[in-house]
N, C-alpha and C positions, 0 to 999 in steps of 0.2 A: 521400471517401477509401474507405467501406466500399463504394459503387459500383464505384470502377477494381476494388478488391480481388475482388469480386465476377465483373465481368467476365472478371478476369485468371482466375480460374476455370474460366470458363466457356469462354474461349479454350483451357486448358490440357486441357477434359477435350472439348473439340472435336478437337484435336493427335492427342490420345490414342485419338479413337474411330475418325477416318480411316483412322489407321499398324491398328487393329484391322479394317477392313474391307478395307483393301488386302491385309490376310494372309488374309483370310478364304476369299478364293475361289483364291486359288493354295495354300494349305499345309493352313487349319483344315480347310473342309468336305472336299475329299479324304480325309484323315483320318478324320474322321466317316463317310464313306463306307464305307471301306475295313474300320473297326472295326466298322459294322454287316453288311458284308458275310457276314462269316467266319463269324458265327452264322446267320448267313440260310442260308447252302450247309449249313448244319451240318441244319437241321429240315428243308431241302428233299430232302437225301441220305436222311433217316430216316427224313422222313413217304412217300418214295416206296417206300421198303424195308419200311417197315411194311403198304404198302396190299398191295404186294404179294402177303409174307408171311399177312395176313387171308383174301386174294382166293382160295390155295391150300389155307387152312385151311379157309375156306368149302365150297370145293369137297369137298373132303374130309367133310366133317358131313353137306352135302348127301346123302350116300349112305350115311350111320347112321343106319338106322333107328332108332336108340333114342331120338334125340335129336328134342324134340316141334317143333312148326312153331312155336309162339312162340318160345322159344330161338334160332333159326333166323333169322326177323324180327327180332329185335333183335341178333342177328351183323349178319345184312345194313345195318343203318342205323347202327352201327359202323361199317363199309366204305364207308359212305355219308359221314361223319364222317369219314374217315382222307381220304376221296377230296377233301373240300372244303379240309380242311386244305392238302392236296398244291395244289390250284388256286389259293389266296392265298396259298400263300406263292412260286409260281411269277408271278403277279402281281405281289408285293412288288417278287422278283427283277427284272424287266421295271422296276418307277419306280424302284429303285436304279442299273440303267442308264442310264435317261434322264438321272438326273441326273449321272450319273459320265462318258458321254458327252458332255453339255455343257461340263460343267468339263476333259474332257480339249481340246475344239475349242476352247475360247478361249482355251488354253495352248498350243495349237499355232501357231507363229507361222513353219513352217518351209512352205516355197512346194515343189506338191507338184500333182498331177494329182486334181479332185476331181469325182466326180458331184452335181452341184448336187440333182436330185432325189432322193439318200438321204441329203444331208444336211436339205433341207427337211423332208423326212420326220421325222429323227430330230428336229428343233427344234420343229417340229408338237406331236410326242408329250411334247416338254419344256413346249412351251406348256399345258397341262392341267394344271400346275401352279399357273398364274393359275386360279382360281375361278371366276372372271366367265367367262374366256375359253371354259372347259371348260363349262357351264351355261346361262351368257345369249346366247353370241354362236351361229347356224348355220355350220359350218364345212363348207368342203367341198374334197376335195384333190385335183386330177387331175395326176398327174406323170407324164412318158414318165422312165421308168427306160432306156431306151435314148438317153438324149442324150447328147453325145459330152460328154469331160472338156475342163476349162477349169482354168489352170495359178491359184495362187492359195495363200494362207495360209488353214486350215481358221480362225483367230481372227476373221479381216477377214471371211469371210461369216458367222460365226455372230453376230457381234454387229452386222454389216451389218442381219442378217435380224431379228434380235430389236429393233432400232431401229424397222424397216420394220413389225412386227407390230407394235408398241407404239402406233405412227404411228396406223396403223390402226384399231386399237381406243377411241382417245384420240377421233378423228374421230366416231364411233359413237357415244359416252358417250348424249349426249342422245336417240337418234334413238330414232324407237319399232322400226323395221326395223333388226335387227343380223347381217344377210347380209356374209359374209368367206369369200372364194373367191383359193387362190393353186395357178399351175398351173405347169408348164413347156414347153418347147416347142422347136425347134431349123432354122435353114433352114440354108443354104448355108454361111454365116459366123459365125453366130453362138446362143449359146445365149440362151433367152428364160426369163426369171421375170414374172410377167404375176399382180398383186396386185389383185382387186377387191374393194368393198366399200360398201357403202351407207350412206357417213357424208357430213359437213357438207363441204365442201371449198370453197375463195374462190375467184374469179377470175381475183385479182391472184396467187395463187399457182401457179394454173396458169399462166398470161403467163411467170411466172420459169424455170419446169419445161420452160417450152417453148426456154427460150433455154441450156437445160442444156450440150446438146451441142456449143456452139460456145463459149457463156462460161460463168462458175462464179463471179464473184465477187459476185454476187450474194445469198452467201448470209445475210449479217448482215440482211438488207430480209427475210429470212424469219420472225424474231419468233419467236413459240410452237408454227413447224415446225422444231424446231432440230434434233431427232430425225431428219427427213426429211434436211435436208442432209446432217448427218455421216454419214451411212448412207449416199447417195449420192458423197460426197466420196472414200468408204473405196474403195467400188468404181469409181469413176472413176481408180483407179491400175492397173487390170485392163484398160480401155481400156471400161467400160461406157456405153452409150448410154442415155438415159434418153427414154422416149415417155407421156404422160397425156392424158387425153380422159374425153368421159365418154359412156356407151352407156348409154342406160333410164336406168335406176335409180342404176346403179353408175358410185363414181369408179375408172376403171381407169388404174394404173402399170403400165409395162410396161420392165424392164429388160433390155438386151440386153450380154451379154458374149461379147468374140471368144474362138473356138477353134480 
């Protein structure tokens, strides 16, 4: 009896934490955003007014004689202090975007003309927020900013894409070489996302990847790629093509969506 009771607990405060993470990303953390935003603009508006205001004062002293050279040196490393403050918190500003800009593409579910490579970009710079990602893994990004737009919901590629980096990096875990290369690219028809990476990758999984563009129901036989599939799944409603191979070192996915 005191088992079920127990359970029944533990079911109830599972219920409970779910319904709290479903609000989390569409209601709390915006919020949280938005409440640290306002004080952030506040010390960035002040700390740039103030370097200012030093920098003119400076100037001014500079040219009184009265005032001796060390006085003068510790003005200047004041201004030096004002200036650094100005730089972090313009910093701050910038990972407040990253993430405000994530949370707003994966709330956007309205189908809309999108440059795939300034959205990689901007998911890149959200990726730095994993630890590992930012530290252990080499990253490297070559993106044509001039590929033409491809029609789509900003949700379905950002969580497309953070699927596909997750993919990635899960692959790597073990490896002693943790190289992660994603580029873009564009020909006649279509736009290319082309993901390399130097992790563990099967056979039998490539065999499956390979029979992508003609069949799809393959993907329960995919096991503990399940990431891979629904990422793929999402963007095969786009009309995306899916090509893997492996060149040297690295296992290369190469995703083609028409424009």
């Amino acid at each position: 009896m005191l088992r079920n009771e127990k359970m029944k607990q533990k079911e109830i405060y599972n219920d409970l934490k779910r319904e709290f993470e479903v609000t989390c990303v569409q209601e709390l953390i915006p919020g949280i955003i938005h409440n640290f935003a306002n004080p952030l603009n506040g010390i960035m508006g002040r700390s740039s007014l103030a370097q200012r205001r030093a920098s003119e004062n400076f100037r001014n002293l500079s040219n009184n004689k009265m005032i001796d050279e060390k006085a003068l040196k510790d003005y200047e490393k004041i201004i030096d202090d004002i200036g650094l403050i100005t730089q972090e918190a313009d910093r701050l500003f910038c990972l407040v975007k990253d993430v405000s800009g994530k949370l707003y593409r994966l709330n956007d579910s309205t189908i809309q003309r999108i440059n795939l490579s300034l959205l990689i970009e901007a998911e890149m710079a959200f990726f730095d927020f994993y630890l590992d990602f930012k530290h252990v893994f080499k990253k490297e990004l070559t993106l044509d900013r001039e590929i033409p737009e491809v029609m789509g919901a900003p949700a379905d590629y950002s969580i497309a894409l953070l699927a596909l980096v997750r993919y990635s990096m899960d692959s790597m875990k073990d490896c002693e070489s943790k190289e992660f290369i994603i580029s873009t690219s564009y020909d006649p028809t279509h736009v290319c996302i082309t993901i390399k990476d130097t992790g563990i990758h099967t056979v039998r999984e490539t065999d499956l990847i390979r029979e992508w563009n003609t069949v799809n129901e393959h993907g329960h036989k995919l096991n503990g790629n399940k990431k891979l599939f629904n990422a793929l799944s999402l963007l095969k409603n786009y009309g995306a093509l899916v090509e893997i191979e492996k060149r040297s070192k690295f296992h290369v996915l190469t995703i083609k969506i028409p424009y």
